[in-house]
One Martini backbone bead per residue (centre of mass of N, CA, C, O) as a GRO file, in nm:
protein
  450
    1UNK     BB    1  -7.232   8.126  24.596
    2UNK     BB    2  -7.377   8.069  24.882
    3UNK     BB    3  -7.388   8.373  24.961
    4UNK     BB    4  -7.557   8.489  24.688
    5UNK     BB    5  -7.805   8.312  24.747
    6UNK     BB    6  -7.876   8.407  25.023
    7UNK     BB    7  -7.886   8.728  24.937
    8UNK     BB    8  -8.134   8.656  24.721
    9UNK     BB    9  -8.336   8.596  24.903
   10UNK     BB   10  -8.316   8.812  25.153
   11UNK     BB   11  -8.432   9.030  24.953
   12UNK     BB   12  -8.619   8.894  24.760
   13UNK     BB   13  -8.873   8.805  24.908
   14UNK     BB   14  -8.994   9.060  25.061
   15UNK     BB   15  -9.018   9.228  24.761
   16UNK     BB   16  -9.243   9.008  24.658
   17UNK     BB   17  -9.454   9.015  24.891
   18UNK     BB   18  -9.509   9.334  24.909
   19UNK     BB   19  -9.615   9.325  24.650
   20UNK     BB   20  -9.850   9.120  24.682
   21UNK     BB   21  -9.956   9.277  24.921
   22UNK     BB   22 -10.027   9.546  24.705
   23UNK     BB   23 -10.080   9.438  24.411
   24UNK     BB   24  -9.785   9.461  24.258
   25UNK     BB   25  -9.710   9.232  23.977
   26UNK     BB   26  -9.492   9.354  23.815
   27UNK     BB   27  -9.287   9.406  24.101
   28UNK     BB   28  -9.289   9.086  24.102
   29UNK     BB   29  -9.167   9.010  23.845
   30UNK     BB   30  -8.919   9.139  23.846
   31UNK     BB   31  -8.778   9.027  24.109
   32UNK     BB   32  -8.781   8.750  24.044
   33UNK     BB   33  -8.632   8.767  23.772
   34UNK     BB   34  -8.363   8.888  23.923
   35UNK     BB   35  -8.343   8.603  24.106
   36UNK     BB   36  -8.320   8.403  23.882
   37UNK     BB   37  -8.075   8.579  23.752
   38UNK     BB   38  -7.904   8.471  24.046
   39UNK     BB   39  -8.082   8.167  24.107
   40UNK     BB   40  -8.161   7.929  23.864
   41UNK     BB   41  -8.185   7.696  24.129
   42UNK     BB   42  -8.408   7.862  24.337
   43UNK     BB   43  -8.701   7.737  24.394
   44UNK     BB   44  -8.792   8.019  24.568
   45UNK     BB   45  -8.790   8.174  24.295
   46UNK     BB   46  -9.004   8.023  24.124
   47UNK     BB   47  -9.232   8.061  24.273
   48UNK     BB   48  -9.258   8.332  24.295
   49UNK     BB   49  -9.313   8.347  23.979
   50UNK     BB   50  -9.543   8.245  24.017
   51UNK     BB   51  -9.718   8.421  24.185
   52UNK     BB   52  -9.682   8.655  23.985
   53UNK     BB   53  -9.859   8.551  23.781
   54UNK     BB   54 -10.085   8.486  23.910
   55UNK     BB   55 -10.126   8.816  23.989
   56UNK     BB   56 -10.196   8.834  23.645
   57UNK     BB   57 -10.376   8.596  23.552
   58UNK     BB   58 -10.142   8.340  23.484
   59UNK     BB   59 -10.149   8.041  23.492
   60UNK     BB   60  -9.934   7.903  23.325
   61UNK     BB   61  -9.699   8.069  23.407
   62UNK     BB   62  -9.737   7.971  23.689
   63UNK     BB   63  -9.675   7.663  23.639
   64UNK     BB   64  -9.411   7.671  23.497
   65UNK     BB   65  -9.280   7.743  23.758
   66UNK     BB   66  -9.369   7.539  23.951
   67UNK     BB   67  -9.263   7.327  23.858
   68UNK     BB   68  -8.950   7.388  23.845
   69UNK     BB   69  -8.966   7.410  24.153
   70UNK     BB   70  -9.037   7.143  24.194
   71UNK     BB   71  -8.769   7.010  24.041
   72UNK     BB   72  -8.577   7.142  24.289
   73UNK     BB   73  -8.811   7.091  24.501
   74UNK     BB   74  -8.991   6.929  24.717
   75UNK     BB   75  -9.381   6.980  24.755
   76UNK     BB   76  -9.642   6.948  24.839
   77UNK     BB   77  -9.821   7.177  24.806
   78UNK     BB   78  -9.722   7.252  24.528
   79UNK     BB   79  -9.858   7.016  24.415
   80UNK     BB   80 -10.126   7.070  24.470
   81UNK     BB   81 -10.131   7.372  24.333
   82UNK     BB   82 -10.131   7.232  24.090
   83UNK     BB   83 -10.383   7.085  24.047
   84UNK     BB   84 -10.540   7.261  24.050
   85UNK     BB   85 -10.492   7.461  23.816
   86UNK     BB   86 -10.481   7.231  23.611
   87UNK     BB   87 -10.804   7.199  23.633
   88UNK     BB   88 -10.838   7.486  23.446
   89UNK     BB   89 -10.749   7.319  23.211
   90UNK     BB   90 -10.594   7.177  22.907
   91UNK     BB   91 -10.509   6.959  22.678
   92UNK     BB   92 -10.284   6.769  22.432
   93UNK     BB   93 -10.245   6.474  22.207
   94UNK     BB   94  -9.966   6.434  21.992
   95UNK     BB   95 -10.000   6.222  21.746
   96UNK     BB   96  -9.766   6.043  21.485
   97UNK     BB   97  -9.738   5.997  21.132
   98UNK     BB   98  -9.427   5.873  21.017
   99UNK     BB   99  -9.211   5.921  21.211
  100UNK     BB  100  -8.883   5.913  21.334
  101UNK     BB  101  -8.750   5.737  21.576
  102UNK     BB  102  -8.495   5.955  21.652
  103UNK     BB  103  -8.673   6.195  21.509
  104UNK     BB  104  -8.801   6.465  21.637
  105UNK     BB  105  -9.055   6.669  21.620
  106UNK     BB  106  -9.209   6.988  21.663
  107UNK     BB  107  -9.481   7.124  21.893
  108UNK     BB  108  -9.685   7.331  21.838
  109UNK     BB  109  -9.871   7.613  22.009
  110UNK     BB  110 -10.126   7.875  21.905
  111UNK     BB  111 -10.251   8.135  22.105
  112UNK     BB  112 -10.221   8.477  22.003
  113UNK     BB  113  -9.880   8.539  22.182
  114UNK     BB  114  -9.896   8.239  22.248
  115UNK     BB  115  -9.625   7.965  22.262
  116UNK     BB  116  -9.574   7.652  22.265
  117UNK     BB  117  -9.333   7.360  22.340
  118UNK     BB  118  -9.270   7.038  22.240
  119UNK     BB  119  -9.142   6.680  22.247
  120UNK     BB  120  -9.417   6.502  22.313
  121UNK     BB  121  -9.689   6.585  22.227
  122UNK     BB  122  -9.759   6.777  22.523
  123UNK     BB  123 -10.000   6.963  22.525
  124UNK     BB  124 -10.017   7.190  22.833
  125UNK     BB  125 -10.212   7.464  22.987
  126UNK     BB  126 -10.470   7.503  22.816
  127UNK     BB  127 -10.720   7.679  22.702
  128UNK     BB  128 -11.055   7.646  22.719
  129UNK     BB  129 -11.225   7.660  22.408
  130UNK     BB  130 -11.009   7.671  22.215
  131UNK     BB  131 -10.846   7.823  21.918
  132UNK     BB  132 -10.564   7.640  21.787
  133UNK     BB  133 -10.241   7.583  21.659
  134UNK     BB  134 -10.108   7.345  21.508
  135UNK     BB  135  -9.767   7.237  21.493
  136UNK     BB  136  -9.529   7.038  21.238
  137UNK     BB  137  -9.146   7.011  21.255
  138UNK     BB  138  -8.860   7.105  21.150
  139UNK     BB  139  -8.586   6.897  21.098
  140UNK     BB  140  -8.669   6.682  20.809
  141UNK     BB  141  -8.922   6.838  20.798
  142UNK     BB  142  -9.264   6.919  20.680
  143UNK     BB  143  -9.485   7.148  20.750
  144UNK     BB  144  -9.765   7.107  20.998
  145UNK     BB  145 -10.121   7.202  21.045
  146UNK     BB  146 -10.370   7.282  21.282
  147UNK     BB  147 -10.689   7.292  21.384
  148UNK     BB  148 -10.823   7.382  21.711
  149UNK     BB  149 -11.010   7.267  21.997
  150UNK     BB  150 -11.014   7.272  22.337
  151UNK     BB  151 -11.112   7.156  22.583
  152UNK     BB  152 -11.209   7.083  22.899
  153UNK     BB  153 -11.132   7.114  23.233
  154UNK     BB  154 -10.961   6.836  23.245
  155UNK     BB  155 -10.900   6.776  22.959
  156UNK     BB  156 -10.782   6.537  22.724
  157UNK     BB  157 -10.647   6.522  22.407
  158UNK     BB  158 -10.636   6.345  22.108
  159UNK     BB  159 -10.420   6.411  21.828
  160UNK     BB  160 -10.366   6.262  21.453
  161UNK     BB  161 -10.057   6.374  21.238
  162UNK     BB  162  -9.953   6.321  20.934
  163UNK     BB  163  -9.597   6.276  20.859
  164UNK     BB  164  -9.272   6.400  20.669
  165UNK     BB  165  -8.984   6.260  20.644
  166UNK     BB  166  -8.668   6.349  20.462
  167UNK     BB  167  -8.424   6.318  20.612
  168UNK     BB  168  -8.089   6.347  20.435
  169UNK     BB  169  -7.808   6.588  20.360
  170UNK     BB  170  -7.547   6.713  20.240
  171UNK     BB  171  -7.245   6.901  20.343
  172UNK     BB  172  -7.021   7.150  20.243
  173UNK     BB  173  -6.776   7.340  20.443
  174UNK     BB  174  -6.555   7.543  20.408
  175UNK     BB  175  -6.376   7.783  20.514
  176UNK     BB  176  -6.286   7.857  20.816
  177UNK     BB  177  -6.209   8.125  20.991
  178UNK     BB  178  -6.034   8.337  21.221
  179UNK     BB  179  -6.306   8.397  21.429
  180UNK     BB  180  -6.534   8.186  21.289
  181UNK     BB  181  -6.877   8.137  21.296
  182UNK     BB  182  -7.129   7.833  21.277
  183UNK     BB  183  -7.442   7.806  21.229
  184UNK     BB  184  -7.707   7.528  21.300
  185UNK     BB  185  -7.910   7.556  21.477
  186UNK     BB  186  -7.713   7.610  21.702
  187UNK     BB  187  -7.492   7.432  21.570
  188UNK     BB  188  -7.145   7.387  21.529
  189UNK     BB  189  -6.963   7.384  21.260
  190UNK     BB  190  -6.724   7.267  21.010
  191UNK     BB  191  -6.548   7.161  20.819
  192UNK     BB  192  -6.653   7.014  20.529
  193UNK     BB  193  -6.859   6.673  20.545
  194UNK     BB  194  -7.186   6.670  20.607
  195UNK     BB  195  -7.489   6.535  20.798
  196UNK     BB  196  -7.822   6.668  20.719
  197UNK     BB  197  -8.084   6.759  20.783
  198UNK     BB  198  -8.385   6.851  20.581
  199UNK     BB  199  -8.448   7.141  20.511
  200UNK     BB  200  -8.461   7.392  20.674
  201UNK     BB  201  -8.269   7.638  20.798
  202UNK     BB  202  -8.052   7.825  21.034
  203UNK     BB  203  -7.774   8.034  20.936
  204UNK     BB  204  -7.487   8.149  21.070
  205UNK     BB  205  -7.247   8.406  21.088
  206UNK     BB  206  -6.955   8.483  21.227
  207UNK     BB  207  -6.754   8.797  21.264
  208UNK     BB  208  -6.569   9.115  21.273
  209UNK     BB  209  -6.814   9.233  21.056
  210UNK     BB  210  -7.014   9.048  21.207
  211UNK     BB  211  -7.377   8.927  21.150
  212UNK     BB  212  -7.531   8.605  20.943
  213UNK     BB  213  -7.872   8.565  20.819
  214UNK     BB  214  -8.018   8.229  20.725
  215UNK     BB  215  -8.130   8.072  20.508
  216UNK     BB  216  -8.162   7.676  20.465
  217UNK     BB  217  -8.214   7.457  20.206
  218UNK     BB  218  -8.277   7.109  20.185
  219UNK     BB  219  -8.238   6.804  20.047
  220UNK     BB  220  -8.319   6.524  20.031
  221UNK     BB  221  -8.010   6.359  19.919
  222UNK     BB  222  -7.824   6.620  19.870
  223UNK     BB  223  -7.592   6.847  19.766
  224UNK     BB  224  -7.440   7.094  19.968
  225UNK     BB  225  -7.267   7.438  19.958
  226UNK     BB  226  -7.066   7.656  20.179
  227UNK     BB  227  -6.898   7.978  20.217
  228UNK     BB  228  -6.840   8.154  20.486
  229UNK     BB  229  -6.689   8.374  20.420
  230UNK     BB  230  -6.907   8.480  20.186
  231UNK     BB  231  -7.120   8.551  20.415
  232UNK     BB  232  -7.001   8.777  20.503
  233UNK     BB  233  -7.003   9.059  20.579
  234UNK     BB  234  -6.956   9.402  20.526
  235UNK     BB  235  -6.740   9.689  20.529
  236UNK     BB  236  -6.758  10.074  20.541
  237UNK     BB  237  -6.573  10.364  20.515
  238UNK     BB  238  -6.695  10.657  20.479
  239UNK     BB  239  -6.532  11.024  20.392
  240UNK     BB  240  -6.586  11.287  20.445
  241UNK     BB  241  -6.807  11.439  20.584
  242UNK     BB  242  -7.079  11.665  20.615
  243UNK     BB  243  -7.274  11.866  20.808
  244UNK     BB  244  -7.594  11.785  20.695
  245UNK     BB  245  -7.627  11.536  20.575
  246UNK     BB  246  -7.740  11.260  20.347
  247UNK     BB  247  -7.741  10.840  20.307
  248UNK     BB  248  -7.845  10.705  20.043
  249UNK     BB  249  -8.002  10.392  20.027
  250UNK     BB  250  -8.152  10.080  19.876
  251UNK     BB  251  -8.117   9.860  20.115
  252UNK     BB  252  -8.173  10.095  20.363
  253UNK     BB  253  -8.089  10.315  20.584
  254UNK     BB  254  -8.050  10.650  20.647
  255UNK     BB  255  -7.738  10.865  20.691
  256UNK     BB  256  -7.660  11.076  20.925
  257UNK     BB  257  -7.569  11.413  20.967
  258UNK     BB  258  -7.532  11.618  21.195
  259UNK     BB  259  -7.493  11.926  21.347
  260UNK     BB  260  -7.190  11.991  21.463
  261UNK     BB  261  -7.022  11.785  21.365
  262UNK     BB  262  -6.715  11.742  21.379
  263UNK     BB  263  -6.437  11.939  21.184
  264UNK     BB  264  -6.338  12.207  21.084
  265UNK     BB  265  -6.320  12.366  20.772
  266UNK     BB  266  -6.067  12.594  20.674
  267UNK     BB  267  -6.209  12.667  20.366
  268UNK     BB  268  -6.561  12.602  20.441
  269UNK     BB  269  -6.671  12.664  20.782
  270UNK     BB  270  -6.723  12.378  20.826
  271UNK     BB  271  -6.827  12.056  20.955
  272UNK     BB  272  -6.671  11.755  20.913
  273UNK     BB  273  -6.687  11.366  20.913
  274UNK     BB  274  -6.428  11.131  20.906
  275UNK     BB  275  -6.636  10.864  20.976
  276UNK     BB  276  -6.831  10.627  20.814
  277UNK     BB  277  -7.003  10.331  20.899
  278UNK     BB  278  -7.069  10.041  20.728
  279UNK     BB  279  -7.284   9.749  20.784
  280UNK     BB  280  -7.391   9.465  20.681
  281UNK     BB  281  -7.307   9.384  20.400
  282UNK     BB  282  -7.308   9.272  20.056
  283UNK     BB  283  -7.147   9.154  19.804
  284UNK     BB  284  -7.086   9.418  19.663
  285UNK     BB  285  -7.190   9.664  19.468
  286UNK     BB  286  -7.288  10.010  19.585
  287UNK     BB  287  -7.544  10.255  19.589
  288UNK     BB  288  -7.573  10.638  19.678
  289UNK     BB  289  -7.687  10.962  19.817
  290UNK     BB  290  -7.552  11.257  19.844
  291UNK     BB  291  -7.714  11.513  20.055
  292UNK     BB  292  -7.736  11.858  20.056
  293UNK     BB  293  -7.829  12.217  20.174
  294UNK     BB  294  -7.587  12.338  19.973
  295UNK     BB  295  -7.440  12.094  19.745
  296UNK     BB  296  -7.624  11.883  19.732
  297UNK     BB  297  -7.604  11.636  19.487
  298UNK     BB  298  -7.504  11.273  19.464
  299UNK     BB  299  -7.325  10.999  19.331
  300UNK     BB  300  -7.255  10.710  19.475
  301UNK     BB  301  -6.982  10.414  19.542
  302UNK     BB  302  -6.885  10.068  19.593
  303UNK     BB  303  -6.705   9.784  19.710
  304UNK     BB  304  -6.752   9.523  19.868
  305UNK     BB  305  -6.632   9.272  20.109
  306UNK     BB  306  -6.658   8.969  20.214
  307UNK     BB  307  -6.497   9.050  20.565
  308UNK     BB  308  -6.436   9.347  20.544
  309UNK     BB  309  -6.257   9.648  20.537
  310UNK     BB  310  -6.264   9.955  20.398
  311UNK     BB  311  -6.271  10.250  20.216
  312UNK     BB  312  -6.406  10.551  20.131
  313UNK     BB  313  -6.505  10.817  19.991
  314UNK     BB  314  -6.689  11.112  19.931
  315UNK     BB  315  -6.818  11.296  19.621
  316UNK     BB  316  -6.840  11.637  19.681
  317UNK     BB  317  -6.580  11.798  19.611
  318UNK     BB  318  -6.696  11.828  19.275
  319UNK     BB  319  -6.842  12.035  19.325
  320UNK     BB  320  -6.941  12.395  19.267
  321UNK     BB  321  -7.027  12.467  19.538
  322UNK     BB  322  -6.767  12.434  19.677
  323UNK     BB  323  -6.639  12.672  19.592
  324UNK     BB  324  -6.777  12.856  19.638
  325UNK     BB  325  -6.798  12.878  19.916
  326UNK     BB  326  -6.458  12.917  19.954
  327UNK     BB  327  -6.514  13.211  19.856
  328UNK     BB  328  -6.690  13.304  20.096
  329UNK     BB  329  -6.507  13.251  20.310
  330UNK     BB  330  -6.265  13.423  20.204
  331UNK     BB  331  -6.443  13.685  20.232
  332UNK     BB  332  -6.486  13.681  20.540
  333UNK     BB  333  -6.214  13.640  20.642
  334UNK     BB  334  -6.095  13.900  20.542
  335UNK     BB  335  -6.298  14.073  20.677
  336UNK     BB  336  -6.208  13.977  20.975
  337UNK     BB  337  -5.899  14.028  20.926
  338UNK     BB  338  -5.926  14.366  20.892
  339UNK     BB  339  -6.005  14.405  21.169
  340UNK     BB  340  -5.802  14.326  21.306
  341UNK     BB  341  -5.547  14.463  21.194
  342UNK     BB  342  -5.711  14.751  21.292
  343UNK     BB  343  -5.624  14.691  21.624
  344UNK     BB  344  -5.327  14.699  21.588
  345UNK     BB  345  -5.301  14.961  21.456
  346UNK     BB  346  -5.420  15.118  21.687
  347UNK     BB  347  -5.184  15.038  21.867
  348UNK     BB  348  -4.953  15.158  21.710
  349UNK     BB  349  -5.106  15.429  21.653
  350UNK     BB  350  -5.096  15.537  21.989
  351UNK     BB  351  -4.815  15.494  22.025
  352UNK     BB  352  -4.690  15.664  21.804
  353UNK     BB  353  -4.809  15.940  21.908
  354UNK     BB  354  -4.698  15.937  22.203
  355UNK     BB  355  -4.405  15.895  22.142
  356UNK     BB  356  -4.390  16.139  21.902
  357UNK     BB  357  -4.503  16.372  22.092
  358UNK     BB  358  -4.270  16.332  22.326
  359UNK     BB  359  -4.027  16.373  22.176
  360UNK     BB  360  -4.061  16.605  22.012
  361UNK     BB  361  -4.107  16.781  22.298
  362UNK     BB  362  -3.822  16.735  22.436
  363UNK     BB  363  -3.633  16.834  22.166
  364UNK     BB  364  -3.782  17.137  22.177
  365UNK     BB  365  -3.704  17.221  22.476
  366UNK     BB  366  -3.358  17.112  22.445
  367UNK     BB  367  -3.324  17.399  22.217
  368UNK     BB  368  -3.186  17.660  22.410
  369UNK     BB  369  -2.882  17.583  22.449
  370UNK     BB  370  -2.791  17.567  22.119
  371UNK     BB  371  -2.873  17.843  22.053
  372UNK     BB  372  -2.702  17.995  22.318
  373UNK     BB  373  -2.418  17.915  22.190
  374UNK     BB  374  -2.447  18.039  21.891
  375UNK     BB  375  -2.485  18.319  21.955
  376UNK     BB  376  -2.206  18.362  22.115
  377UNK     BB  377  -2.024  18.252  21.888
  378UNK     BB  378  -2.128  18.465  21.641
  379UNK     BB  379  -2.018  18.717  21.839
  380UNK     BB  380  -1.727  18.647  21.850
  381UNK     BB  381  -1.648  18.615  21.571
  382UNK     BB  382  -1.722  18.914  21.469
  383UNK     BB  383  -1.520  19.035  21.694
  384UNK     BB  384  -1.255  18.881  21.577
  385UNK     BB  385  -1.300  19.010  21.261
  386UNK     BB  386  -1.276  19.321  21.371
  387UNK     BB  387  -0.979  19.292  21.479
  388UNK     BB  388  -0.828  19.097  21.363
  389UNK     BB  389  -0.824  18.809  21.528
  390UNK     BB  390  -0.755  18.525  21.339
  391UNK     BB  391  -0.715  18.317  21.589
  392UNK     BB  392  -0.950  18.392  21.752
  393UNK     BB  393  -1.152  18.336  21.548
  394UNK     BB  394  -1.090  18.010  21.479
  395UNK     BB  395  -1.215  17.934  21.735
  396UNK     BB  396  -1.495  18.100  21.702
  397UNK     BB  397  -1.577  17.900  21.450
  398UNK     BB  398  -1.559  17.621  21.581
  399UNK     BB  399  -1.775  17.668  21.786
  400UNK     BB  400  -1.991  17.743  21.573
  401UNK     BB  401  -2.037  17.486  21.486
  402UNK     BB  402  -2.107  17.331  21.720
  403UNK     BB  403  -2.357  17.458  21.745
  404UNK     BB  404  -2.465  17.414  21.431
  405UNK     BB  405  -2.514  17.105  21.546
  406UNK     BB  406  -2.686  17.088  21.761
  407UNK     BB  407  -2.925  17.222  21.653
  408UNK     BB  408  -2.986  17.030  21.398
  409UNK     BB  409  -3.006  16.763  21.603
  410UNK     BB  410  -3.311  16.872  21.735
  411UNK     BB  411  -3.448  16.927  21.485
  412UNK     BB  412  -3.466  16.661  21.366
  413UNK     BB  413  -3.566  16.500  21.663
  414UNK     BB  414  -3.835  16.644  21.632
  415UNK     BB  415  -3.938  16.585  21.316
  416UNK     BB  416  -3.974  16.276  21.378
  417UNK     BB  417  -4.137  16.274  21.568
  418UNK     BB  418  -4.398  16.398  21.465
  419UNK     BB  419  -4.431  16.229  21.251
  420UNK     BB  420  -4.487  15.964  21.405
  421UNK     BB  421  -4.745  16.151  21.550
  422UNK     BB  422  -4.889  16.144  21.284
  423UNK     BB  423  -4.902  15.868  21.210
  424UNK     BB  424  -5.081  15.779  21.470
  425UNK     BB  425  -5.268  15.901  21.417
  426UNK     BB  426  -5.375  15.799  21.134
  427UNK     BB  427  -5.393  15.534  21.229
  428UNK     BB  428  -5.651  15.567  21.449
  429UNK     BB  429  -5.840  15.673  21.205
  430UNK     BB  430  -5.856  15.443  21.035
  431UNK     BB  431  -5.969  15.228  21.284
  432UNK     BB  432  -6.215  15.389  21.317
  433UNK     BB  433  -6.357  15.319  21.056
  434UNK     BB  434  -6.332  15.026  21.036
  435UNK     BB  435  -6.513  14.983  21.281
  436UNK     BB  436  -6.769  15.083  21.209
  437UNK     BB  437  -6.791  14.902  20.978
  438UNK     BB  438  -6.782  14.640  21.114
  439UNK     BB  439  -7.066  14.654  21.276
  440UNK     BB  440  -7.194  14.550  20.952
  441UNK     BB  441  -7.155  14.268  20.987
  442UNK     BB  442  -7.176  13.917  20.973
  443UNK     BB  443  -7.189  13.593  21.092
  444UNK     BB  444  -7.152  13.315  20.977
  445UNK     BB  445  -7.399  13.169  20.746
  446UNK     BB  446  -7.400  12.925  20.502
  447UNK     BB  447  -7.739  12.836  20.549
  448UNK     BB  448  -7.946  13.069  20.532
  449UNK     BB  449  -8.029  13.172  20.830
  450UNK     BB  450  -8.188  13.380  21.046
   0.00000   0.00000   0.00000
């Protein structure tokens, strides 16, 4: 700790001093406040931080730095110049009739942006002949108001303001889960029945659905009960949105999905975005509106539950635009899948082209041998029949079978492959119209803009 004081004196007190040595009041406030929240208790952080107001000609808010300072450290100088500044504003100090001897009100003072606040009802350090609005009330009391004008200089003014002390109220608070805190006025209840001051109050209560701020008032002698958990927050995870949405509710703010966001629904060709949580609700049920510039509206509802956390759906899928939309992208997807296909087809119809072209060429190259064997067989059977050599015509007849049947099967294997590459051809030509087709689609554009 003590490393940490040392380290932001050293750095910090040089780039305040050159910052008021250059006239920069901003960066001399800036780096004071960066010191003073890591040394709260460093007087000579609150020092800068006065001098860097006064170099803003904020006299007041110079003074309230330097009596801190000087509450952290006596200092002979700066009690000086703390009487000096202070000699050229006013005070007031507001005596109080009526008042609680144990229970003090708060006492305000309001002039322009600046609010000042006293416990012991000395308002002081206030600009000289101004009007400013005196207040007094807080917890017990009922709020009264006064105007005033400051007095001159070094002088201090005292005003008499007859107050009414309200007393104390029951208050019986109900059940407090786990992890849920109530606050009253910055003190923290528990479960129970308890005497508090009446009047107004501002009670707090924090849970995991979130955090709820309200008034509560309270009557002098009655009895008042609160629920803390049905005043928790409740939240709603709204599901299945799609991209380019508007959720407009009655009570709040309307909710955006914005174009792009979500994932691909491949029904549909747009983007969908999972889950919208919907925060900080009163119990009870809720209604908004769905708008998109496809779908059209439809009208949501669901029922919040206080400290809960539920699911709904958005009711858009049962419009009639969705099926629309469902069908046209179906017909384009077929039509970018057909372009597919012919792409296909064209590698499978240039190979079947090329391979039954060459098959069928090589089969009736190698029918020359099978030929002139067929000739040679036919040529000795009709001499071994016209000798009248039975032995050896049979001989001679079986050689020509088997010639006739070489012959048959080269002739065969030649006709299959040009089949094959006239298939290849028609497939390739067939790819060729799909493709030039192709050309005049047009990339999915369910939004309708150019």
């Amino acid at each position: 700790m003590l490393f940490l004081f040392a380290t932001a004196y050293a750095s910090s007190l040089p780039e305040v001093q050159d910052a008021l040595a250059k006239g920069d009041c901003q960066l001399a406030t800036e780096v004071a406040g960066r010191w003073i929240a890591l040394s709260p208790d460093d007087a000579a952080a609150w020092r800068a931080q006065g001098d860097s107001a006064r170099c803003s000609g904020d006299s007041r808010a110079a003074l309230v730095s330097y009596r801190k300072a000087l509450s952290l450290k006596p200092d002979a100088g700066l009690e000086a110049l703390i009487g000096s500044l202070a000699s050229d504003l006013s005070s007031v100090q507001v005596s109080l009739t009526g008042a609680d001897a144990e229970i003090a009100p708060l006492v305000t003072a309001l002039y322009g942006d600046t609010t000042i606040e006293s416990a012991n009802g000395l308002l002081r350090d206030l600009p000289q002949n101004t009007d400013i609005t005196v207040t007094i009330g807080g917890p017990g009391y009922n709020p009264v108001s006064q105007k005033v004008t400051t007095p001159a200089a070094g002088v201090l003014d005292e005003l008499t303001v007859p107050v009414t002390f309200l007393g104390w109220s029951t208050l019986t608070v109900g059940e407090i889960g786990e992890g849920v805190t109530v606050l009253l006025d910055d003190a923290e209840l528990a479960a129970g029945e308890q005497q508090v001051l009446a009047g107004s109050h501002t009670l707090v209560v924090t849970g995991e659905t979130g955090r709820r701020e309200d008034t509560l008032s309270l009557d002098a002698d009655g009895s008042h009960a609160i629920e803390p958990m049905q005043l928790l927050p409740a939240s709603v995870t709204l599901l299945g949105i799609p991209e380019g949405t508007t959720l407009t509710f009655p009570e709040g703010e309307p909710v955006t999905v914005a174009r792009g966001e979500g994932e691909l629904d491949e029904t549909l060709g747009i983007r969908v975005v999972q889950s919208v949580a919907i925060e900080g609700l009163d119990q009870g049920e809720h209604t908004y509106t769905f708008t998109h510039p496809i779908f059209g509206t439809v009208e949501g509802r669901f029922f919040a539950v206080a400290g809960q956390v539920s699911a709904e759906p958005v009711p858009w899928r049962a419009l009639e635009t969705v099926d629309a939309l469902a069908q046209e992208y179906a017909a384009h997807t077929a039509e970018q899948g057909g372009v597919g296909t012919a792409g296909w087809i064209a590698l499978g119809g240039s190979a079947a082209a090329v391979a039954g072209g060459g098959l069928a060429g090589l089969s009736f190259s190698k029918l020359g041998l099978p030929l002139a064997a067929q000739d040679e067989a036919q040529t000795r059977y009709d001499a071994m029949v016209a000798a009248g050599r039975e032995s050896d015509a049979n001989d001679a007849y079986l050689d020509l079978a088997v010639a006739n049947a070489a012959v048959r099967r080269y002739v065969v294997r030649g006709s299959i492959a040009g089949g094959v590459g006239a298939l290849g051809i028609a497939a390739t030509t067939y790819t060729i119209r799909t493709i030039r087709k192709s050309k005049n689609a047009t990339a999915w554009n369910p939004w309708g803009e150019a």
